[in-house]
VOPAGU-2260 file (C-alpha; in pm, 1 decimal, decimal comma):
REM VOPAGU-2260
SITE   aa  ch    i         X         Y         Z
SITE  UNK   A    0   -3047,3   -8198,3    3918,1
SITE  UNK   A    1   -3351,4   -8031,0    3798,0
SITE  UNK   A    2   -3447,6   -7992,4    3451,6
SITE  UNK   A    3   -3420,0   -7586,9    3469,9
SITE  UNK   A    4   -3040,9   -7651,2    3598,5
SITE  UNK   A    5   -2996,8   -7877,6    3295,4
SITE  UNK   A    6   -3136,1   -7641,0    3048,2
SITE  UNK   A    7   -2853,6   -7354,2    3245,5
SITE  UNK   A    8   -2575,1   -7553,8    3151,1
SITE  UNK   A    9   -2351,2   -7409,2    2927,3
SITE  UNK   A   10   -2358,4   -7547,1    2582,1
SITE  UNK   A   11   -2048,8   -7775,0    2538,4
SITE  UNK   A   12   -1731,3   -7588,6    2338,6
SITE  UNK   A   13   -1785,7   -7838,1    2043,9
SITE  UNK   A   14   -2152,6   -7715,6    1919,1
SITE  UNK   A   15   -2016,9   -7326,2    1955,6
SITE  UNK   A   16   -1980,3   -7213,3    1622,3
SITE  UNK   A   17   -1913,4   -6831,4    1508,7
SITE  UNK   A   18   -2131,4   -6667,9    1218,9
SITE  UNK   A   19   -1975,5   -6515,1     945,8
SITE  UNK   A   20   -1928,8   -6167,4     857,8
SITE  UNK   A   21   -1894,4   -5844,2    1015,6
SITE  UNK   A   22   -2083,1   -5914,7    1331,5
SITE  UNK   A   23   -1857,7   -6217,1    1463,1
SITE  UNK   A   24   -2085,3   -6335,0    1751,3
SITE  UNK   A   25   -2136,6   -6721,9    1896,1
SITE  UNK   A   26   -2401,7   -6930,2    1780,6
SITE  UNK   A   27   -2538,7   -7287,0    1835,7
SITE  UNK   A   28   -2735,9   -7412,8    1529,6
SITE  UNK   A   29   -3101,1   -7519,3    1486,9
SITE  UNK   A   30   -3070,1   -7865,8    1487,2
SITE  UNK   A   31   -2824,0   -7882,5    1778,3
SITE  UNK   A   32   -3045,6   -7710,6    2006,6
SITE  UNK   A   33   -3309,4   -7908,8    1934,5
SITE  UNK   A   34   -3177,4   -8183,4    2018,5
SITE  UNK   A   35   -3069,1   -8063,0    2366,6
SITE  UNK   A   36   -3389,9   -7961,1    2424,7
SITE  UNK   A   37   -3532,6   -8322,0    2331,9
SITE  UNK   A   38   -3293,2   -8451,4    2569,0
SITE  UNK   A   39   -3327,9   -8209,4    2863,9
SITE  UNK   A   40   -3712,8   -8232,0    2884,3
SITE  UNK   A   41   -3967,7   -8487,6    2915,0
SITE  UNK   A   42   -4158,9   -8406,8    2679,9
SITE  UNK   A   43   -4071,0   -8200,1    2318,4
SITE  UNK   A   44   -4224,9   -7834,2    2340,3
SITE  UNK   A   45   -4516,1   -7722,2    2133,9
SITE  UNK   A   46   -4456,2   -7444,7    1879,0
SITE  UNK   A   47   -4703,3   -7220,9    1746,4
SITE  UNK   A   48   -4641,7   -6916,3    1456,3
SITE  UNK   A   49   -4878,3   -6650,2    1668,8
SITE  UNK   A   50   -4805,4   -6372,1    1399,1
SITE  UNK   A   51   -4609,7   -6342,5    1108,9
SITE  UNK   A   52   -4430,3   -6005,7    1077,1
SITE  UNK   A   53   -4372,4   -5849,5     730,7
SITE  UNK   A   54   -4202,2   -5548,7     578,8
SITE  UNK   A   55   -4318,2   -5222,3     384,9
SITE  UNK   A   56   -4262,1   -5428,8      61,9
SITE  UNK   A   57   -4517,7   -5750,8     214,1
SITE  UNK   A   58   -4236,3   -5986,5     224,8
SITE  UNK   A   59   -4210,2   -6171,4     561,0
SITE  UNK   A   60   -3918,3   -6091,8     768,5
SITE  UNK   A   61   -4007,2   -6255,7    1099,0
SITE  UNK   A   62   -4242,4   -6432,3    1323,1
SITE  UNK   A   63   -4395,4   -6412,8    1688,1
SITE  UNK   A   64   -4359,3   -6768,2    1819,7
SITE  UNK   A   65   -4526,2   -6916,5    2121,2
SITE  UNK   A   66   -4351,5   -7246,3    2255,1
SITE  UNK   A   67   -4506,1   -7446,6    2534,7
SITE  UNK   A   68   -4252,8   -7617,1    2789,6
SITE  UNK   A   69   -4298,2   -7841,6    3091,9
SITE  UNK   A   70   -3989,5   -7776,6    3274,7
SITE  UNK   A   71   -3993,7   -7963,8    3631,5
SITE  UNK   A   72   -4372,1   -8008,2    3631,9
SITE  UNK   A   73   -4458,9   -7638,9    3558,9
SITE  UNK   A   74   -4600,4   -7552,6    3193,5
SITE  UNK   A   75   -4381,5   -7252,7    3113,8
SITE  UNK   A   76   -4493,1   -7011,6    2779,4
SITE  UNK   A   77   -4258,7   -6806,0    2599,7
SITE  UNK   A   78   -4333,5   -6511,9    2313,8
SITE  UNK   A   79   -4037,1   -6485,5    2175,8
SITE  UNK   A   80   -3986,2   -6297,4    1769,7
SITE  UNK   A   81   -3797,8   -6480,0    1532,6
SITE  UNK   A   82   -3633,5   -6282,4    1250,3
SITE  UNK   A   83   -3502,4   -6370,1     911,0
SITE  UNK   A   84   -3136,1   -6238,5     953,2
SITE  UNK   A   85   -3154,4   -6214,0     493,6
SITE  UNK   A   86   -3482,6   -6198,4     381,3
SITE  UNK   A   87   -3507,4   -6346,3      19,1
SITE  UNK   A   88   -3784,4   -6349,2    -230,3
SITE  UNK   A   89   -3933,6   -6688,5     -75,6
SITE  UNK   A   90   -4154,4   -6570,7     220,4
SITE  UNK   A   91   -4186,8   -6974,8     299,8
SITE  UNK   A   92   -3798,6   -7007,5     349,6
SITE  UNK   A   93   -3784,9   -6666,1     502,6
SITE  UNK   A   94   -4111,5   -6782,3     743,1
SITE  UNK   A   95   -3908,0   -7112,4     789,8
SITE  UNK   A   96   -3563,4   -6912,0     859,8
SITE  UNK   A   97   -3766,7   -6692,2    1123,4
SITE  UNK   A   98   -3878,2   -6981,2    1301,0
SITE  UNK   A   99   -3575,8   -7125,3    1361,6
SITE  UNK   A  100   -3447,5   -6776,6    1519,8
SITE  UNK   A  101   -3744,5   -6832,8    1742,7
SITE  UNK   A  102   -3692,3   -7150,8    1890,5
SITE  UNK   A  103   -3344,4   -7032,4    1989,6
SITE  UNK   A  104   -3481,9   -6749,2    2140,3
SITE  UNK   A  105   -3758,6   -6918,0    2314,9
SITE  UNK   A  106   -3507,0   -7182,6    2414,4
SITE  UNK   A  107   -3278,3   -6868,6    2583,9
SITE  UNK   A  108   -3534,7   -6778,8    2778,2
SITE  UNK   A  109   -3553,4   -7145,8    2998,3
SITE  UNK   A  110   -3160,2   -7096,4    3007,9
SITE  UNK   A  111   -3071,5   -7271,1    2717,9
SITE  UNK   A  112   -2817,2   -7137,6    2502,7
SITE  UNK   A  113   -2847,4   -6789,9    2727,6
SITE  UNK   A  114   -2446,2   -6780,2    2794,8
SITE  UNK   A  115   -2400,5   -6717,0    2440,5
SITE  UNK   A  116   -2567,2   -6401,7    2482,7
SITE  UNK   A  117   -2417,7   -6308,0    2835,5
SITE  UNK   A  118   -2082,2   -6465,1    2799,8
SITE  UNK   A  119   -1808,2   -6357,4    3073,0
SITE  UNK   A  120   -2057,0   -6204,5    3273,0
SITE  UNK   A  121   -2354,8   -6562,9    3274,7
SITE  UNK   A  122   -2400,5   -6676,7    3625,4
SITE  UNK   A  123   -2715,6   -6851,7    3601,8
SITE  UNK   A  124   -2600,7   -7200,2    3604,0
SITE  UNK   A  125   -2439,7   -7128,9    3945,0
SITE  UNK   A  126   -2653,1   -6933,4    4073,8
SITE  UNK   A  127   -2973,3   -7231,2    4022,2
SITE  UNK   A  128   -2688,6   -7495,7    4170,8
SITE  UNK   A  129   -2627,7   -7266,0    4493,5
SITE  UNK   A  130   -3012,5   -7259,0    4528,9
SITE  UNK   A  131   -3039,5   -7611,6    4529,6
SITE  UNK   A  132   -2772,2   -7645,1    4744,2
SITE  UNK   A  133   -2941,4   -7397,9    5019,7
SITE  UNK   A  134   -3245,4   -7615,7    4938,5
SITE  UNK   A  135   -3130,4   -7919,4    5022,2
SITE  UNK   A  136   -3022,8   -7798,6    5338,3
């Protein structure tokens, strides 16, 4: 199994969590997909704050992150923007809030965590295992 094909598999039932409120969608927290990421690759990404995005008011409310992966002997860069889903008056927690959006989303786009986006209709963790199949052939 590749790395890539690891990273496509779908996050186990148990980490799913749903967020509160009106907007009832799935989540997987910080620190959980951190760790999958620490145990799917070789080595942890890099992560780099590229811009930090503020409002009309000068209080920061997100973040362009750059993350550096080696996924099956390829270096793979993501841009992804973080955002601070409640911005409060403390631009380091709301800084610290927006990076933590961005990992996810920099983690999505290697496959990690994408299902939760796509749900009924995600198809990339078959589709990568059919490739390897015709592959191997």
């Amino acid at each position: 199994m590749t790395q890539l094909q690891d990273l496509a598999k779908r996050i186990p039932a148990s980490y799913i969590k749903q967020k509160p409120g009106g907007f009832a969608a799935d989540y997987c927290s910080h620190g959980d997909i951190q760790q999958m990421l620490l145990a799917k690759l070789d080595t942890p990404p890099s992560q780099e704050v590229m811009q930090i995005i503020r409002n009309a008011e000068g209080q920061v409310n997100g973040v362009v992150l750059r993350m550096v992966f080696h996924i099956d002997g390829d270096v793979v860069v993501i841009d992804e923007i973080g955002e601070c889903d409640r911005p409060g008056p403390n631009d380091g927690l709301n800084t610290k809030n927006s990076v933590s959006d961005g990992i996810k989303r920099c983690a999505l786009r290697v496959g990690l965590g994408l299902h939760l986006w796509c749900q009924e209709t995600y198809v990339l963790d078959k589709a990568l295992n059919k490739k390897e199949d015709t592959n191997a052939e």
